[in-house]
N, C-alpha and C positions, 0 to 999 in steps of 0.2 A: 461524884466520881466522873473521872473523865468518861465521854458518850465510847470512843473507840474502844479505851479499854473496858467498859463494861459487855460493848459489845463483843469481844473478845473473849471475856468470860463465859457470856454464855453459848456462844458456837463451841466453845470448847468442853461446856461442861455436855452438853446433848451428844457432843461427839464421844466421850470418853465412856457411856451409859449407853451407846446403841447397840441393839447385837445387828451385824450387819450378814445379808445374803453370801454365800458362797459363792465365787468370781469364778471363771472359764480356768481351765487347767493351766498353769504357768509356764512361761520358759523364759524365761526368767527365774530361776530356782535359787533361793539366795540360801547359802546355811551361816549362821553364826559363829566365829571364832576367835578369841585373841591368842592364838597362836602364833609367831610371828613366823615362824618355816612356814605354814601353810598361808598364810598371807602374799611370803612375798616368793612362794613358789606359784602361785594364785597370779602375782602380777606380770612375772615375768614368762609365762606359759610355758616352763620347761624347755625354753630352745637356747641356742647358741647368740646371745645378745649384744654379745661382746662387753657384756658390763660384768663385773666382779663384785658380789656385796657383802661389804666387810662387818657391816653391823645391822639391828631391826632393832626398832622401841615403839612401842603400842603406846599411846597416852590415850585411851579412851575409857567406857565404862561399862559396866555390869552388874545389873540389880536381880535379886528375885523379887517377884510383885504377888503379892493372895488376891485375887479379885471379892473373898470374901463367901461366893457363892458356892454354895452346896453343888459338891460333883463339878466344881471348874478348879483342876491343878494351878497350884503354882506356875509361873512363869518367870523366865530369864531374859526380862530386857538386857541387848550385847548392840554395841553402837557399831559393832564391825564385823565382817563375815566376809564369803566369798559366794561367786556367783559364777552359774555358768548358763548360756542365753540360747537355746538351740534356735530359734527362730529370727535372732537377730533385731529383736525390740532398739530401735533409737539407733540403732548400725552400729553397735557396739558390740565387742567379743567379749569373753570369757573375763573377771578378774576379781578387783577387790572391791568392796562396797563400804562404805565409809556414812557414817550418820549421826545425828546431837539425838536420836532415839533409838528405839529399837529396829534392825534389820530385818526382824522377822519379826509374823505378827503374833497373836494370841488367837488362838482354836479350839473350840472347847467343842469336848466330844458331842457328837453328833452333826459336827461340820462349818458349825458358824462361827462366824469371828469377833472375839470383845473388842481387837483393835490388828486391821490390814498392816500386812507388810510387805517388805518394795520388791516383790517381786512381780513380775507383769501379769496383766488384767485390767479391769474396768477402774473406774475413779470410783470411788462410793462413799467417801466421806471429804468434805472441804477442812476436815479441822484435826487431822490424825498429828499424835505426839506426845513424847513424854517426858516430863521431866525428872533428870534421874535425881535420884535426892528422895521424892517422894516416898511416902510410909503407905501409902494405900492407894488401892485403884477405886473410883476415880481418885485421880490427883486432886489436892489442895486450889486452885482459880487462886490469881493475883489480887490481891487488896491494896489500893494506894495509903490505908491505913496500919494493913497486916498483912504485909510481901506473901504470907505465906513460905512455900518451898519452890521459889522460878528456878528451880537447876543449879547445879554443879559450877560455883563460878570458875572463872579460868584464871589462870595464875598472870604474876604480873607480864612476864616473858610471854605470855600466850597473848593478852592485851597490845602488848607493844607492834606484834605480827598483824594484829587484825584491826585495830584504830584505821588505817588509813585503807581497809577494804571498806568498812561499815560505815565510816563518818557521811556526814551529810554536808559537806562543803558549801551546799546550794544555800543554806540557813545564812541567817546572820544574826549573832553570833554562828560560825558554824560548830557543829556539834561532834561529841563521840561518845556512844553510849558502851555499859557493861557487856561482856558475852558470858556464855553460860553452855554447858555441855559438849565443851569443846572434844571432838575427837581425831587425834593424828598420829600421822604416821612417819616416822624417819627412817630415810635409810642412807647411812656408809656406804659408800663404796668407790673400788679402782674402774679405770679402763683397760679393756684389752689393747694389745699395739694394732693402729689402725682404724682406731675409732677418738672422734673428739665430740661428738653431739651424742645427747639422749632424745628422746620425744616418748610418748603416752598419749594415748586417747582417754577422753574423759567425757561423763553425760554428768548436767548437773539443775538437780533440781527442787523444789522446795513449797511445803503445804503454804508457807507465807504469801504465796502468790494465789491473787492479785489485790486481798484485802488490805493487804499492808503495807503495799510499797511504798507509798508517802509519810509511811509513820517510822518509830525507834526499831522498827522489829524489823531490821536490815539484815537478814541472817546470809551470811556469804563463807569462800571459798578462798584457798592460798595456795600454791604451789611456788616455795621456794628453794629456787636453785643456788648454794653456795651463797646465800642470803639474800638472791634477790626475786623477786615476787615475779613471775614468769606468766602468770595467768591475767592478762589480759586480755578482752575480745573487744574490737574494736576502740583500743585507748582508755578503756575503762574497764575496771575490776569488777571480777564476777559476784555479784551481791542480787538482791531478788530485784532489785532496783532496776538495771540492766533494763536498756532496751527492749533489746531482745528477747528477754523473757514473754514465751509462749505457751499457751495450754494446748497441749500436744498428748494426745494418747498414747498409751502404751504403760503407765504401771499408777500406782498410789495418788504419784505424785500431781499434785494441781498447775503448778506451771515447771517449763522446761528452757534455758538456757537453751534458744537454737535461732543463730545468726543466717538469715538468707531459710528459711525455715526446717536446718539442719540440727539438729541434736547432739551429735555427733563430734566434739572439737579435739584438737590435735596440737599439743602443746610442744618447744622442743627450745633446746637452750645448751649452749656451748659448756664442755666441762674441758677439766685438767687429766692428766693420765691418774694423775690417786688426789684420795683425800676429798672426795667428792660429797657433797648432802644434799638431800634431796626430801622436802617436808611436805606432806597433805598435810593442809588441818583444814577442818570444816568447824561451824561455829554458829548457836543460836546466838541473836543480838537482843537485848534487854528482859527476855526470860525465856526458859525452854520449852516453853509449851508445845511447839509447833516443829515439827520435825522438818528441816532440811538434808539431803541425801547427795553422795556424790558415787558414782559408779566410774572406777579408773581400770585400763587394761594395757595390753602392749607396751611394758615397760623395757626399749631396747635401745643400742646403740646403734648410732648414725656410723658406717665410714666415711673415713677421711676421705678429698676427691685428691685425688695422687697430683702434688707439684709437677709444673713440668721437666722435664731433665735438662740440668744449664748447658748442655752441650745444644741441645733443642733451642732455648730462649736465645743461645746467644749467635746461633745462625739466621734465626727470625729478626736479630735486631741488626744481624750483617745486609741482610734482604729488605731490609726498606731501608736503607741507607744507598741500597746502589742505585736507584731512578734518580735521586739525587748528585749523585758520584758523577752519572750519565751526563746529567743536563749541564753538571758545570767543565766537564770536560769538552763537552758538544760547543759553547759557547764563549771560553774561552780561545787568546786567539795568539801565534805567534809574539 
Protein backbone atom coordinates (compact mmCIF):
# COMPACT_ATOMS: atom_id res chain seq x y z
CA UNK A 1 0.00 0.00 0.00
CA UNK A 2 0.98 3.24 -0.86
CA UNK A 3 2.86 4.99 2.70
CA UNK A 4 0.54 8.41 1.89
CA UNK A 5 -2.43 6.74 1.35
CA UNK A 6 -2.05 4.45 4.25
CA UNK A 7 -1.35 7.23 6.08
CA UNK A 8 -4.53 8.73 5.11
CA UNK A 9 -6.32 5.97 6.27
CA UNK A 10 -5.55 6.06 9.47
CA UNK A 11 -5.74 9.97 10.49
CA UNK A 12 -9.05 9.32 9.04
CA UNK A 13 -10.15 6.38 10.71
CA UNK A 14 -9.00 8.08 14.50
CA UNK A 15 -10.78 11.15 13.29
CA UNK A 16 -14.05 9.48 12.38
CA UNK A 17 -14.15 7.45 16.15
CA UNK A 18 -13.04 10.54 18.39
CA UNK A 19 -15.82 12.02 20.52
CA UNK A 20 -14.36 15.48 20.60
CA UNK A 21 -14.72 18.50 23.43
CA UNK A 22 -17.29 21.05 22.98
CA UNK A 23 -15.79 24.44 21.23
CA UNK A 24 -16.65 28.12 22.56
CA UNK A 25 -20.14 29.26 21.40
CA UNK A 26 -20.35 30.04 17.62
CA UNK A 27 -20.97 32.83 15.33
CA UNK A 28 -20.71 31.46 12.82
CA UNK A 29 -24.14 29.43 13.06
CA UNK A 30 -24.53 27.33 10.06
CA UNK A 31 -28.14 25.57 9.47
CA UNK A 32 -28.63 22.91 6.77
CA UNK A 33 -30.83 23.30 3.74
CA UNK A 34 -31.45 22.22 0.16
CA UNK A 35 -34.01 24.62 -0.18
CA UNK A 36 -33.33 26.59 -3.05
CA UNK A 37 -35.61 30.04 -1.90
CA UNK A 38 -33.68 29.97 1.26
CA UNK A 39 -30.48 29.42 -0.29
CA UNK A 40 -30.53 32.11 -2.58
CA UNK A 41 -32.56 34.41 -0.41
CA UNK A 42 -29.51 33.56 2.02
CA UNK A 43 -27.18 34.80 -0.76
CA UNK A 44 -28.54 37.72 -1.95
CA UNK A 45 -29.32 39.19 1.67
CA UNK A 46 -32.82 40.53 0.80
CA UNK A 47 -31.74 43.98 -0.70
CA UNK A 48 -32.18 45.67 -3.90
CA UNK A 49 -29.18 43.91 -6.06
CA UNK A 50 -30.18 44.90 -9.09
CA UNK A 51 -29.94 41.19 -10.28
CA UNK A 52 -33.25 39.21 -11.26
CA UNK A 53 -33.05 35.26 -10.64
CA UNK A 54 -34.91 33.50 -12.86
CA UNK A 55 -34.08 29.93 -11.97
CA UNK A 56 -31.97 27.81 -8.59
CA UNK A 57 -30.81 24.05 -9.00
CA UNK A 58 -29.11 22.48 -5.95
CA UNK A 59 -26.80 19.48 -7.23
CA UNK A 60 -25.60 18.43 -3.85
CA UNK A 61 -26.35 15.75 -1.11
CA UNK A 62 -28.13 14.26 1.69
CA UNK A 63 -27.70 11.16 3.74
CA UNK A 64 -28.91 9.93 7.13
CA UNK A 65 -26.00 8.22 9.02
CA UNK A 66 -26.73 5.72 12.60
CA UNK A 67 -23.58 6.05 14.27
CA UNK A 68 -24.62 2.73 15.82
CA UNK A 69 -24.41 3.88 19.49
CA UNK A 70 -26.87 3.40 21.96
CA UNK A 71 -28.71 6.94 22.88
CA UNK A 72 -26.84 8.86 19.70
CA UNK A 73 -29.73 9.68 17.03
CA UNK A 74 -29.66 9.51 13.70
CA UNK A 75 -28.16 12.10 11.67
CA UNK A 76 -28.61 14.16 8.32
CA UNK A 77 -25.32 14.66 6.67
CA UNK A 78 -26.56 17.98 4.01
CA UNK A 79 -23.55 19.50 1.98
CA UNK A 80 -25.29 22.86 1.92
CA UNK A 81 -26.93 25.19 4.35
CA UNK A 82 -26.87 28.83 5.24
CA UNK A 83 -25.05 30.80 7.70
CA UNK A 84 -25.25 33.82 9.54
CA UNK A 85 -21.63 35.31 11.25
CA UNK A 86 -22.56 37.93 14.08
CA UNK A 87 -19.02 38.37 14.80
CA UNK A 88 -17.58 38.51 11.42
CA UNK A 89 -15.03 35.30 11.46
CA UNK A 90 -12.77 35.65 8.05
CA UNK A 91 -14.73 39.22 7.31
CA UNK A 92 -17.28 37.61 5.79
CA UNK A 93 -21.09 38.42 6.03
CA UNK A 94 -24.12 36.42 6.26
CA UNK A 95 -24.91 33.71 3.20
CA UNK A 96 -24.56 30.31 1.68
CA UNK A 97 -22.18 27.60 2.83
CA UNK A 98 -21.42 25.03 0.20
CA UNK A 99 -19.42 21.54 1.17
CA UNK A 100 -18.34 17.72 -0.34
CA UNK A 101 -19.62 16.85 3.55
CA UNK A 102 -21.59 17.79 5.96
CA UNK A 103 -22.43 21.56 7.13
CA UNK A 104 -23.21 20.88 10.24
CA UNK A 105 -21.78 18.65 12.74
CA UNK A 106 -22.98 15.54 14.81
CA UNK A 107 -23.94 16.13 18.79
CA UNK A 108 -24.93 13.85 20.70
CA UNK A 109 -26.67 14.42 23.79
CA UNK A 110 -25.00 15.61 26.45
CA UNK A 111 -22.90 18.00 24.39
CA UNK A 112 -19.97 16.37 22.50
CA UNK A 113 -19.35 15.92 19.11
CA UNK A 114 -18.95 12.50 16.83
CA UNK A 115 -17.95 14.91 13.99
CA UNK A 116 -17.44 19.24 14.05
CA UNK A 117 -19.19 21.44 11.81
CA UNK A 118 -18.14 24.57 9.97
CA UNK A 119 -19.32 26.73 12.12
CA UNK A 120 -16.79 28.93 14.02
CA UNK A 121 -14.63 27.81 16.87
CA UNK A 122 -11.31 26.07 17.67
CA UNK A 123 -9.65 23.46 14.98
CA UNK A 124 -9.99 20.13 16.85
CA UNK A 125 -9.55 17.57 14.55
CA UNK A 126 -6.99 17.54 11.16
CA UNK A 127 -8.95 14.90 9.44
CA UNK A 128 -12.99 15.93 9.65
CA UNK A 129 -15.09 14.39 6.55
CA UNK A 130 -17.41 12.45 4.98
CA UNK A 131 -18.00 10.59 2.36
CA UNK A 132 -21.64 10.49 1.23
CA UNK A 133 -22.35 7.19 -0.22
CA UNK A 134 -21.20 5.56 3.01
CA UNK A 135 -23.55 2.90 4.90
CA UNK A 136 -22.16 3.51 8.40
CA UNK A 137 -20.42 5.72 10.62
CA UNK A 138 -17.27 5.18 10.83
CA UNK A 139 -17.03 5.23 7.03
CA UNK A 140 -15.43 2.51 4.94
CA UNK A 141 -11.02 3.80 4.70
CA UNK A 142 -9.92 3.47 0.84
CA UNK A 143 -8.30 0.20 -0.19
CA UNK A 144 -5.89 0.36 -3.30
CA UNK A 145 -7.18 -3.28 -3.46
CA UNK A 146 -11.01 -2.68 -2.31
CA UNK A 147 -11.91 1.31 -3.17
CA UNK A 148 -14.35 0.78 -0.70
CA UNK A 149 -17.12 3.77 -0.80
CA UNK A 150 -14.72 7.19 -1.64
CA UNK A 151 -17.88 9.24 -2.39
CA UNK A 152 -20.45 10.26 -4.81
CA UNK A 153 -18.68 10.33 -8.21
CA UNK A 154 -19.43 13.34 -10.32
CA UNK A 155 -20.86 13.03 -13.47
CA UNK A 156 -19.29 13.58 -16.71
CA UNK A 157 -20.22 17.48 -17.12
CA UNK A 158 -19.16 18.07 -13.59
CA UNK A 159 -15.55 16.39 -14.58
CA UNK A 160 -15.22 18.48 -17.54
CA UNK A 161 -15.77 21.86 -14.97
CA UNK A 162 -13.15 20.81 -12.59
CA UNK A 163 -10.17 18.79 -14.64
CA UNK A 164 -8.48 22.05 -15.30
CA UNK A 165 -8.92 23.35 -11.52
CA UNK A 166 -7.56 19.89 -9.92
CA UNK A 167 -4.97 18.76 -12.53
CA UNK A 168 -1.36 18.81 -11.71
CA UNK A 169 0.22 20.23 -14.88
CA UNK A 170 3.65 20.46 -12.74
CA UNK A 171 3.79 16.31 -13.41
CA UNK A 172 5.06 14.73 -16.44
CA UNK A 173 2.95 13.24 -17.82
CA UNK A 174 0.65 15.75 -16.20
CA UNK A 175 -2.31 14.47 -14.69
CA UNK A 176 -6.29 14.66 -13.80
CA UNK A 177 -7.71 12.77 -11.29
CA UNK A 178 -11.61 11.63 -10.42
CA UNK A 179 -13.92 14.02 -8.11
CA UNK A 180 -16.27 12.79 -5.73
CA UNK A 181 -19.00 14.68 -3.70
CA UNK A 182 -19.45 17.38 -5.73
CA UNK A 183 -21.80 20.13 -4.52
CA UNK A 184 -23.27 23.13 -6.67
CA UNK A 185 -25.14 25.63 -7.05
CA UNK A 186 -26.84 27.46 -10.30
CA UNK A 187 -28.35 30.24 -10.66
CA UNK A 188 -30.58 32.02 -13.75
CA UNK A 189 -30.85 35.12 -13.98
CA UNK A 190 -31.61 38.96 -15.79
CA UNK A 191 -30.22 42.40 -14.96
CA UNK A 192 -31.94 45.26 -13.86
CA UNK A 193 -31.34 48.49 -16.26
CA UNK A 194 -28.27 49.95 -15.12
CA UNK A 195 -26.27 47.32 -13.97
CA UNK A 196 -23.66 45.12 -16.27
CA UNK A 197 -21.17 43.43 -13.38
CA UNK A 198 -21.97 40.90 -10.50
CA UNK A 199 -19.45 40.31 -7.73
CA UNK A 200 -19.67 37.94 -4.19
CA UNK A 201 -17.52 37.46 -1.60
CA UNK A 202 -16.18 34.11 -0.83
CA UNK A 203 -14.00 32.25 2.05
CA UNK A 204 -12.67 29.11 1.11
CA UNK A 205 -11.20 26.39 2.77
CA UNK A 206 -10.44 22.76 3.26
CA UNK A 207 -9.30 19.75 5.90
CA UNK A 208 -6.90 18.63 2.88
CA UNK A 209 -4.61 21.18 3.95
CA UNK A 210 -1.59 20.92 4.38
CA UNK A 211 -1.11 16.96 4.18
CA UNK A 212 -2.02 16.72 0.78
CA UNK A 213 -1.05 19.37 -1.28
CA UNK A 214 1.60 17.45 -3.24
CA UNK A 215 -0.50 14.43 -3.66
CA UNK A 216 -4.23 13.37 -5.95
CA UNK A 217 -6.24 14.81 -3.20
CA UNK A 218 -6.41 18.42 -5.10
CA UNK A 219 -9.91 19.18 -3.61
CA UNK A 220 -10.82 22.70 -5.33
CA UNK A 221 -13.41 25.37 -6.18
CA UNK A 222 -15.15 27.01 -9.53
CA UNK A 223 -17.23 29.90 -10.09
CA UNK A 224 -18.40 30.12 -13.45
CA UNK A 225 -19.68 33.01 -15.15
CA UNK A 226 -21.68 32.22 -18.57
CA UNK A 227 -19.05 29.52 -18.70
CA UNK A 228 -16.19 30.85 -17.76
CA UNK A 229 -14.36 30.01 -14.64
CA UNK A 230 -13.95 33.51 -12.77
CA UNK A 231 -12.21 32.37 -9.67
CA UNK A 232 -8.74 32.92 -9.92
CA UNK A 233 -6.42 34.32 -7.14
CA UNK A 234 -3.35 35.40 -8.42
CA UNK A 235 -3.46 33.59 -12.07
CA UNK A 236 -4.23 30.34 -10.63
CA UNK A 237 -7.21 28.47 -9.64
CA UNK A 238 -8.50 27.94 -6.31
CA UNK A 239 -7.36 24.16 -5.31
CA UNK A 240 -5.70 23.33 -1.76
CA UNK A 241 -2.63 23.60 -3.83
CA UNK A 242 -2.66 27.47 -4.00
CA UNK A 243 -0.05 29.35 -2.57
CA UNK A 244 -1.79 31.08 -0.46
CA UNK A 245 -3.28 28.67 1.23
CA UNK A 246 -3.01 29.34 5.05
CA UNK A 247 -3.87 27.89 8.53
CA UNK A 248 -5.82 30.82 9.84
CA UNK A 249 -8.20 30.40 12.72
CA UNK A 250 -11.53 31.02 12.93
CA UNK A 251 -13.68 27.61 12.27
CA UNK A 252 -13.05 23.63 11.38
CA UNK A 253 -11.29 24.19 8.87
CA UNK A 254 -7.29 23.44 8.64
CA UNK A 255 -6.10 25.79 5.98
CA UNK A 256 -7.76 28.85 4.50
CA UNK A 257 -7.34 30.47 1.02
CA UNK A 258 -6.15 34.07 2.11
CA UNK A 259 -3.79 36.04 -0.41
CA UNK A 260 -1.64 38.95 1.56
CA UNK A 261 -3.16 37.08 4.72
CA UNK A 262 -6.82 37.95 4.01
CA UNK A 263 -9.51 35.32 3.92
CA UNK A 264 -11.81 37.21 2.64
CA UNK A 265 -11.87 37.37 -1.46
CA UNK A 266 -14.16 39.15 -3.77
CA UNK A 267 -14.87 37.92 -7.21
CA UNK A 268 -16.79 39.95 -10.01
CA UNK A 269 -17.20 39.46 -13.80
CA UNK A 270 -19.19 41.31 -16.60
CA UNK A 271 -22.78 39.91 -17.52
CA UNK A 272 -25.45 40.47 -20.33
CA UNK A 273 -28.98 42.30 -19.37
CA UNK A 274 -30.70 38.46 -19.38
CA UNK A 275 -29.90 34.99 -19.80
CA UNK A 276 -27.10 35.12 -17.27
CA UNK A 277 -25.43 31.65 -15.20
CA UNK A 278 -23.91 31.71 -12.67
CA UNK A 279 -22.36 28.14 -11.03
CA UNK A 280 -20.62 27.27 -7.44
CA UNK A 281 -19.45 23.94 -7.47
CA UNK A 282 -17.04 22.63 -4.93
CA UNK A 283 -15.36 19.18 -5.31
CA UNK A 284 -13.41 16.38 -3.31
CA UNK A 285 -10.50 15.21 -5.86
CA UNK A 286 -9.79 11.33 -5.85
CA UNK A 287 -12.10 10.41 -2.79
CA UNK A 288 -14.36 12.19 -0.30
CA UNK A 289 -12.96 11.54 2.67
CA UNK A 290 -11.86 14.92 3.71
CA UNK A 291 -14.14 17.74 3.71
CA UNK A 292 -13.48 21.01 1.66
CA UNK A 293 -16.00 24.08 2.44
CA UNK A 294 -16.72 27.13 0.66
CA UNK A 295 -18.68 30.07 2.42
CA UNK A 296 -20.10 32.68 -0.40
CA UNK A 297 -22.22 36.10 0.43
CA UNK A 298 -23.03 39.33 -1.25
CA UNK A 299 -24.54 38.21 -4.27
CA UNK A 300 -25.18 41.82 -6.18
CA UNK A 301 -24.97 43.81 -9.12
CA UNK A 302 -22.41 46.38 -10.05
CA UNK A 303 -23.74 49.66 -11.87
CA UNK A 304 -23.05 50.79 -14.89
CA UNK A 305 -20.46 53.93 -14.72
CA UNK A 306 -22.85 56.38 -16.97
CA UNK A 307 -20.98 57.07 -20.66
CA UNK A 308 -20.31 60.55 -21.13
CA UNK A 309 -22.97 62.68 -23.00
CA UNK A 310 -21.63 63.09 -26.84
CA UNK A 311 -22.61 66.57 -26.60
CA UNK A 312 -19.69 66.47 -23.63
CA UNK A 313 -17.16 64.20 -25.71
CA UNK A 314 -17.44 66.16 -28.55
CA UNK A 315 -16.61 69.75 -27.10
CA UNK A 316 -13.73 67.97 -25.24
CA UNK A 317 -12.31 66.74 -28.63
CA UNK A 318 -13.28 70.61 -30.10
CA UNK A 319 -10.72 71.85 -26.94
CA UNK A 320 -7.62 70.22 -27.59
CA UNK A 321 -7.81 70.81 -30.97
CA UNK A 322 -7.72 74.55 -30.47
CA UNK A 323 -3.90 74.96 -28.98
CA UNK A 324 -3.18 73.52 -32.11
CA UNK A 325 -5.70 75.66 -34.45
CA UNK A 326 -3.54 78.46 -32.35
CA UNK A 327 -0.02 77.64 -33.15
CA UNK A 328 -0.79 77.14 -36.86
CA UNK A 329 -2.50 80.27 -37.14
CA UNK A 330 0.16 82.18 -35.03
CA UNK A 331 2.92 80.94 -37.60
CA UNK A 332 1.65 80.82 -40.58
CA UNK A 333 2.35 83.99 -42.60
CA UNK A 334 0.84 86.21 -45.30
Amino acid sequence: MNSRIGSRMAIASLASVAVLAPGAAPAIVVTATQDTGTLIGALLGGGATGIVVTSVTLNGHRQTVSAGLPGVPDFDMTSSGTFTNASGTYGIGAGVVLATGSVTGWTVPGGDDLMPGYGDGSNSTDANGWPFGSTAFPPPMPDPENPGEPGVPATPAQEALLDPITSRPDLDPPETYDHFDVTELVIGFDMQPGYDQVSFNVVFGSEEYPEFVDSPYIDGFGLFLNGANIASVGGQPVNIRHPDMAAIDGTELDGVLAPGGSPLLTFAGAVTPTGNLLRFIVADTSDGIYDTVVYFSSLEGVPQVPAPPAAWLAATALASCLPGLRRRRVTRRP
